[in-house]
Every structure is written in structure tokens, then in C-alpha cells.
C-alpha positions as CSV (number, residue, x, y, z in Angstrom):
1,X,-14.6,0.7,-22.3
2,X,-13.5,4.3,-22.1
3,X,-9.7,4.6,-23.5
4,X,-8.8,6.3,-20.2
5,X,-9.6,3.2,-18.0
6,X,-8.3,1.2,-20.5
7,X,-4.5,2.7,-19.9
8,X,-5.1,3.2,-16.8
9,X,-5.9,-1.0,-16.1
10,X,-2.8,-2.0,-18.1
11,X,-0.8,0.4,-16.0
12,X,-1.5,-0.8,-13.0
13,X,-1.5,-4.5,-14.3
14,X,2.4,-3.0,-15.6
15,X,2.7,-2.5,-11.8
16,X,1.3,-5.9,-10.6
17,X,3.6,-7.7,-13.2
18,X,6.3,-5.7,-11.7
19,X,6.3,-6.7,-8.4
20,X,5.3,-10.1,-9.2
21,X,8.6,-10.7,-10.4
22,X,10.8,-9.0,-8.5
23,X,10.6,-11.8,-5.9
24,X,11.9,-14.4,-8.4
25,X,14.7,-11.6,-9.8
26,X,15.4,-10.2,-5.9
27,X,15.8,-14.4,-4.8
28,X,18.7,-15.3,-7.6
29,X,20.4,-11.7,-6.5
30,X,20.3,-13.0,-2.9
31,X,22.6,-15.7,-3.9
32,X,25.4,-13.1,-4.2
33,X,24.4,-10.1,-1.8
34,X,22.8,-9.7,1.4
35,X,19.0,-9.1,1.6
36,X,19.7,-5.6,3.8
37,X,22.5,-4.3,1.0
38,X,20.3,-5.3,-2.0
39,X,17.0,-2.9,-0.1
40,X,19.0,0.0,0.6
41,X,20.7,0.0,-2.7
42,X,17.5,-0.5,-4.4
43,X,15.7,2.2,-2.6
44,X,18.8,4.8,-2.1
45,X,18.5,4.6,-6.4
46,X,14.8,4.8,-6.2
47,X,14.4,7.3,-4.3
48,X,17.4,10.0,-5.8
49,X,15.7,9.2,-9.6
50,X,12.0,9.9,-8.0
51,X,13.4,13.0,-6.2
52,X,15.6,14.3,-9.0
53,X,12.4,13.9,-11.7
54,X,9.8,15.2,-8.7
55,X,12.7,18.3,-8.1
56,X,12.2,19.2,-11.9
57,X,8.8,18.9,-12.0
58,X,7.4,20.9,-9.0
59,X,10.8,22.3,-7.3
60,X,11.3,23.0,-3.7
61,X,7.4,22.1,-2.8
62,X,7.9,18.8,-3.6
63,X,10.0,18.2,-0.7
64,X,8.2,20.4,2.0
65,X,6.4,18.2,4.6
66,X,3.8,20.9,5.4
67,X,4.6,20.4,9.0
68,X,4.4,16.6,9.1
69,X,7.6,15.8,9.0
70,X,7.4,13.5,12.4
71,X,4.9,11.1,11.0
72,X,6.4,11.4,7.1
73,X,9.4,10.1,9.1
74,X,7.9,7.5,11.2
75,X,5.7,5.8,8.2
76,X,8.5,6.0,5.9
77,X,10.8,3.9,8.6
78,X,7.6,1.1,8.9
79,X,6.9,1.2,5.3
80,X,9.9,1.6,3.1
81,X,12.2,0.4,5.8
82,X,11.6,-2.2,8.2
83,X,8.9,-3.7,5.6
84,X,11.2,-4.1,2.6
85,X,13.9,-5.5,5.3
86,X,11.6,-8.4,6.4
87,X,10.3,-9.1,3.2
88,X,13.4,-9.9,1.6
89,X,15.4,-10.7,4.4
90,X,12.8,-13.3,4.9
91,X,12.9,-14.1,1.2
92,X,16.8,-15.2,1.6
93,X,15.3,-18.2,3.9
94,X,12.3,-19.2,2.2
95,X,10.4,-19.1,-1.9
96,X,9.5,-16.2,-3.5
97,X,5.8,-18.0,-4.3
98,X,5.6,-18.1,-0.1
99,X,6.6,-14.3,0.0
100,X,4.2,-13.2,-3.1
101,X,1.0,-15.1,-1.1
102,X,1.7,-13.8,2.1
103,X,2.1,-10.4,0.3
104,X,-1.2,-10.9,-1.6
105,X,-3.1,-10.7,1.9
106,X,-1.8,-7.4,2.8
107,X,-5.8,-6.3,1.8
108,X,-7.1,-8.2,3.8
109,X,-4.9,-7.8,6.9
110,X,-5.7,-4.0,6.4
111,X,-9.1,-5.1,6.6
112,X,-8.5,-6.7,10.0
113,X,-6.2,-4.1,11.4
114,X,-8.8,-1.1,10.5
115,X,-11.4,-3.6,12.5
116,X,-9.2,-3.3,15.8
117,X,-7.9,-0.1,15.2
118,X,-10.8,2.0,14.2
119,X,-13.6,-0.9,15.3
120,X,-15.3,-0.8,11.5
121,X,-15.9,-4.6,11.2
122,X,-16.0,-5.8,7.9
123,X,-19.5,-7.3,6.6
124,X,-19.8,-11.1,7.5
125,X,-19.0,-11.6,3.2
126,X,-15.6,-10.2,3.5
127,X,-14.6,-11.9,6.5
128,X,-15.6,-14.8,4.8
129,X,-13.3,-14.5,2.4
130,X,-10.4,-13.1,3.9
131,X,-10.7,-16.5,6.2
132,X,-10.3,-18.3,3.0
133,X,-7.8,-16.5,1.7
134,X,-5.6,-17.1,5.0
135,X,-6.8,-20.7,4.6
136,X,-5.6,-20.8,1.2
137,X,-2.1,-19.6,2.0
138,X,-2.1,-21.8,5.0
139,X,-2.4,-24.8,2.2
140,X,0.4,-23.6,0.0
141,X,2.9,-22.7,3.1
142,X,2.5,-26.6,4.1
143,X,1.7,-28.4,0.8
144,X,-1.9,-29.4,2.1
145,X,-0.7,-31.3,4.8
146,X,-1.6,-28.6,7.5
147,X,0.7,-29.2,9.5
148,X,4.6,-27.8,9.8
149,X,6.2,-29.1,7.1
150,X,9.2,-26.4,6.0
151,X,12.2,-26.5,7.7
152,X,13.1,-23.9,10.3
153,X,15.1,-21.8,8.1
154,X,11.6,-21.4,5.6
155,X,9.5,-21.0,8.4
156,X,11.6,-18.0,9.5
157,X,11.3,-16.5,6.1
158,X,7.8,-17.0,5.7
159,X,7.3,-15.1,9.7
160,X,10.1,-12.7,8.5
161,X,7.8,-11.9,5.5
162,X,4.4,-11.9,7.4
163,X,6.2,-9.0,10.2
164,X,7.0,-7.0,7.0
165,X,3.6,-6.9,5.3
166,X,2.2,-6.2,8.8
167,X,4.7,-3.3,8.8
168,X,3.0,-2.3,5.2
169,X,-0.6,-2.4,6.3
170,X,0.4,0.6,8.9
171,X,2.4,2.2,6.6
172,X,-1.3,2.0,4.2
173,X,-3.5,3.3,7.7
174,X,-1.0,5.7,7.9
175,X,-2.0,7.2,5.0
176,X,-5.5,8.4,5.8
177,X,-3.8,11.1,7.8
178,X,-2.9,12.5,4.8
179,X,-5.8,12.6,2.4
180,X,-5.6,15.6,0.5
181,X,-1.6,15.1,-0.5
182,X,-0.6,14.4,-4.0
183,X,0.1,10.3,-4.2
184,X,4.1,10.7,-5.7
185,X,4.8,13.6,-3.0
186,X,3.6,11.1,-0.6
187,X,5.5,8.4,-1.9
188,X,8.4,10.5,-2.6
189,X,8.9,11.7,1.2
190,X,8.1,8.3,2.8
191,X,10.6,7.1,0.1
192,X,13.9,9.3,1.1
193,X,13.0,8.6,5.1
194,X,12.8,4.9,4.1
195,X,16.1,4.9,2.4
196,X,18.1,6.8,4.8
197,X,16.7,4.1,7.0
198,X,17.4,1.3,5.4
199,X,21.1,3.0,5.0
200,X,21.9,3.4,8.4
201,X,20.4,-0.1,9.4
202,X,22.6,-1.8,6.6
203,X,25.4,0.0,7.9
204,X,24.8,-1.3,11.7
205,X,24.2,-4.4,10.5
206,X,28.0,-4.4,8.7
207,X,29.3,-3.1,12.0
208,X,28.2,-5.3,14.3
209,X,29.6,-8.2,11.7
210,X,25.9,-9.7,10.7
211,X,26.4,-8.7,7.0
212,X,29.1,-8.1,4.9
213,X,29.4,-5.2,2.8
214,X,28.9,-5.9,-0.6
215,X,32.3,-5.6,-2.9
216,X,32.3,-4.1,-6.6
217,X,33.3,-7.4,-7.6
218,X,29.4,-8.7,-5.9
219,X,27.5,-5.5,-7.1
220,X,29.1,-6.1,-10.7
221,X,27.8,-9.5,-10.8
222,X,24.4,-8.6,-9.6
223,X,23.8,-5.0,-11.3
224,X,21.1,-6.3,-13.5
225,X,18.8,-7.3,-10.6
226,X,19.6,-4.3,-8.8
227,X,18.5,-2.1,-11.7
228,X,15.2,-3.9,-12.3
229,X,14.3,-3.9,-8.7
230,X,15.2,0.0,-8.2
231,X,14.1,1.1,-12.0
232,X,11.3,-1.3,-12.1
233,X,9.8,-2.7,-8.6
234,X,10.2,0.5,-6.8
235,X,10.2,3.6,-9.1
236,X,8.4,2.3,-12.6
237,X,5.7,0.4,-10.1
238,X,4.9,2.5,-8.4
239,X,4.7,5.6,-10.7
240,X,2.5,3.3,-12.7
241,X,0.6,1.9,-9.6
242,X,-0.2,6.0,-8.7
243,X,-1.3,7.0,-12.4
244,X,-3.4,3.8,-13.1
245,X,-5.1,3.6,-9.7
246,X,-6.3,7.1,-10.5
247,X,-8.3,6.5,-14.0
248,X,-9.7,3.2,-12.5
249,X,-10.5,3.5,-8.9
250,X,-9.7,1.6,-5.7
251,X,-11.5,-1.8,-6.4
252,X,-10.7,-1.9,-9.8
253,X,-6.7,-1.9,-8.2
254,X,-7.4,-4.4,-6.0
255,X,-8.9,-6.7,-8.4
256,X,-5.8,-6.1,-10.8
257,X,-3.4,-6.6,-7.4
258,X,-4.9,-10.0,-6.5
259,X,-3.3,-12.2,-9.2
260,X,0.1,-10.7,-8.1
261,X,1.0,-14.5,-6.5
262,X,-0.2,-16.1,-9.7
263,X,2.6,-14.0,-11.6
264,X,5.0,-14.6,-8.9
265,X,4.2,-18.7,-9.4
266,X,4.2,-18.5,-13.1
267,X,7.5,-17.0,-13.3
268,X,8.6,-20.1,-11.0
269,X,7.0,-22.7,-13.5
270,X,9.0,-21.2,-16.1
271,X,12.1,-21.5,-14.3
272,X,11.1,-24.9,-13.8
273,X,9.8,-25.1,-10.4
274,X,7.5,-27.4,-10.1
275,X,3.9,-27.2,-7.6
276,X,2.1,-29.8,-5.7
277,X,-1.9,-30.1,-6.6
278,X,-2.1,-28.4,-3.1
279,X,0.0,-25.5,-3.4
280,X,-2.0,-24.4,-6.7
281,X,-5.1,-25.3,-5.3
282,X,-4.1,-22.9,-2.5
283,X,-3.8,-20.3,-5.0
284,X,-6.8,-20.6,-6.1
285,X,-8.3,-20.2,-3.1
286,X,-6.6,-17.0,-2.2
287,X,-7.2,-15.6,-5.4
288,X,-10.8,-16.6,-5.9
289,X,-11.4,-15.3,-1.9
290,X,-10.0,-12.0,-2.7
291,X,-11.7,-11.6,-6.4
292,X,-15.4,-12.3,-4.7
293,X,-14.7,-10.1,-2.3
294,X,-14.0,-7.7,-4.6
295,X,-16.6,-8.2,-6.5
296,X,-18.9,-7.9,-3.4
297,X,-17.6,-4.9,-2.7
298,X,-18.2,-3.5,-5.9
299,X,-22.2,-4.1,-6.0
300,X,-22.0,-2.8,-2.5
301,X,-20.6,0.6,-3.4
302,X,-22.3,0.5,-6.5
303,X,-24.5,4.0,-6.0
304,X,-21.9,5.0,-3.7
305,X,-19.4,6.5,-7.1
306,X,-15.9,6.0,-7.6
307,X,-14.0,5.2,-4.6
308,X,-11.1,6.5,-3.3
309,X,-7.3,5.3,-4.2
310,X,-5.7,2.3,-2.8
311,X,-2.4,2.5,-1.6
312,X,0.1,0.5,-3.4
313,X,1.5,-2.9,-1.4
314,X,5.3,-3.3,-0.8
């Protein structure tokens, strides 16, 4: 295994580790701050680090739009805005294992979106799978019983969630129209539209008396999860998402990015949460549905060469 490939696989498994547990760290914040506060903050920090560093390295270009500045905008708001505010909004109602599954399908809902959108249909294989996978979240979501089981407030997170990684597979079409851009400058202007978003939604939010600002009595007690979700499940993530998906190609990513939920319910076992023979066997469906796919993929593209790079989920 070339040593390049090798780096480049444990950087973006750095990145998959990453967001694996920021659900578990972002839920014990949520205890203390608002879902909507704890995004913006998180991103506001991300993005002025990612600017400042992007500012040093390639100066006023970095921040030129090239004349794109509508659409920069609009995926920015749908990507780094409404998705992170669904995601963790609806991970204040229901488990961080429910949010790191429904996450996981992202892929595959890209797969079904680019079907309706752009009518390429997927090969009878990968819809296979990705009906397994939704099968196998569908198990863990209900406990094997198939049947509504959570109570209203956790079926409201787990929707909440669903609407914001629909949001993110846009944001990921979204970026075809911009193929020839470098991945952090990218990143970097969807990032500071998505934060000034998420700043003036937290602030309506306060105004119309839905959310309270958070005091610097609540920020104190809550700085440590807010630094590891800016420092490391936006900025670190993603920088090593970019980099590693680079050396080791598209599928490669994907592969890594598939045992995101089984980080996400390993941190809960630790914690001492405790799963059903149903929830993991759900897991392993979703996983096992994504890694054949994968894998299918691979030996179909085989004499293709390396493919292109896959966009990093939310």
C-alpha cells in the first residue's frame, strides 16, 4: 500500500471518527444550550479560523466568488445552515445513534435525488442496497418492531434530522456546478454564507422568544463541546475529509464514511447505553448495504481510473 494512500485513508478515517462523535459530545451540550446557539457558535468559530488560515495562505483570491456569488450563497444557506439547524435541532428531541444512521444514508439519498433530478437511475445492485439500508434504519428507529414506537418528541427529532440531511444532499448536487474549484475555497465560501445564516436565524429565533440566548455563565459550562465541535467536527473534519479524499479517491471515502453510525453507537456503549439485538442488527444492515454497494461500485469502475471526489456529509 503506497504511503500516500495510506495517510490519506487514516485522514479521512480522522474525519469519520470526528463526526461520529460529535453527535454524542453536541447531545450532553444540548443539555445546557439551545441546538440553534450551539450551530452558529460552532460554525461563526469555524468558519473565521478557516478564513483567517485560507486569508494567509492564498490572500484576497480566496474569498472571490468568480461571479457565483448567488448560488455560493444559496448552497451555503441549505448546507451549512438549515442542515446543521435540523440535524441538531432534531438531535435535542431524539439519540444521537438515530441522527448518525439517518446521517449515514445521505449516499444513498444522493443516489435517489440525482435519479429524479438528472433521471440517471442507479443499477438494479445499488438500489438494492440502498432499500436495505433504509430497511435497516427503519429497524433501529423502531427496535424491530416496525411499527411507531418513539414518542412524539423522538419522532420529531428523527424527521427534524431526515429534512436536514435532505438539505445536505442538495448542498452535495450543488456542487457539480462547481467542478473545477479548489475543495477548501469551496468549503470556505459556503462556510461564511452558512454562518451568517445560521447567525441571523439564531437571532430571530431569540426575538421572537423560541430560544434563549445563551449567558456566559451557559457558554462557560459548555466551552469544551463547543471547541471540539468548531475545532474538530467542522474545521479539523473537514480539512482532513478534503486532503484524504484526494490521495484515495471517491469510493475509497465512502467506504471509510459508512462505519460513521458504528462510531456514533460505540461511543454510546461506552457511555453505557445499552442496544436491543434489533437495533444492532439494524446496523449491520445499513452498513453491510452500503459496504456492498461500494464494493460493487468499485469492480464497476474498475477500468474506468480514479474517480472523482466525494463531498464531505454534514
Amino acid at each position: 500500500m503506497r504511503p500516500t494512500f495510506t495517510r490519506g485513508a487514516l485522514a479521512v478515517l480522522g474525519a469519520v471518527i470526528l463526526w461520529g462523535a460529535q453527535f454524542p459530545v453536541a447531545k450532553s451540550a444540548l443539555a445546557t444550550i439551545d441546538p440553534f446557539s450551539l450551530s452558529a457558535i460552532r460554525y461563526v468559530l469555524a468558519a473565521a479560523l478557516l478564513a483567517a488560515w485560507m486569508g494567509v495562505r492564498e490572500g484576497r483570491s480566496a474569498f472571490q466568488p468568480r461571479g457565483r456569488a448567488g448560488l455560493v450563497a444559496f448552497l451555503g444557506l441549505i448546507g451549512m445552515t438549515a442542515s446543521p439547524m435540523l440535524v441538531f435541532g432534531g438531535l435535542a428531541f431524539t439519540r444521537p445513534e438515530h441522527v448518525a444512521i439517518i446521517v449515514a444514508l445521505q449516499p444513498s439519498m444522493t443516489a435517489l435525488a440525482d435519479w429524479l433530478v438528472r433521471r440517471r437511475r442507479p443499477a438494479n445492485f445499488t438500489l438494492a442496497c440502498i432499500g436495505v439500508a433504509f430497511f435497516g434504519v427503519i429497524t433501529v428507529v423502531t427496535k424491530g418492531e416496525y411499527r411507531v414506537t418513539a414518542g412524539r418528541q423522538e419522532l420529531i427529532g428523527d424527521l427534524m434530522a431526515l429534512a436536514g440531511a435532505m438539505c445536505w444532499v442538495v448542498y452535495t448536487m450543488g456542487t457539480e456546478a462547481f467542478r473545477g474549484w479548489p475543495s477548501l475555497k469551496f468549503t470556505l465560501l459556503t462556510l461564511i454564507a452558512g454562518a451568517i445564516g445560521l447567525v441571523i436565524g439564531t437571532a430571530a429565533l431569540v426575538a421572537a422568544g423560541m430560544v434563549s440566548a445563551p449567558t456566559a455563565d451557559v457558554l462557560a459550562g459548555v466551552w469544551r463541546q463547543i471547541a471540539f465541535l468548531a475545532l474538530g467536527g467542522v474545521l479539523a473534519a473537514m480539512i482532513l475529509w478534503n486532503w484524504g479524499n484526494n490521495a484515495i479517491g471517491a469510493l475509497n471515502t465512502m467506504l471509510l464514511l459508512n462505519f460513521l453510525p458504528v462510531i456514533t453507537f460505540a461511543i454510546g456503549f461506552a457511555q453505557g447505553a445499552r442496544f436491543s439485538p434489533a437495533e444492532l442488527a439494524g446496523v449491520a444492515l445499513v452498513v453491510g448495504a452500503l459496504a456492498a454497494n461500494n464494493a460493487y461500485l468499485r469492480a464497476k469502475r474498475r477500468a474506468v481510473g480514479r474517480p472523482g471526489a466525494a463531498p464531505a456529509p454534514r
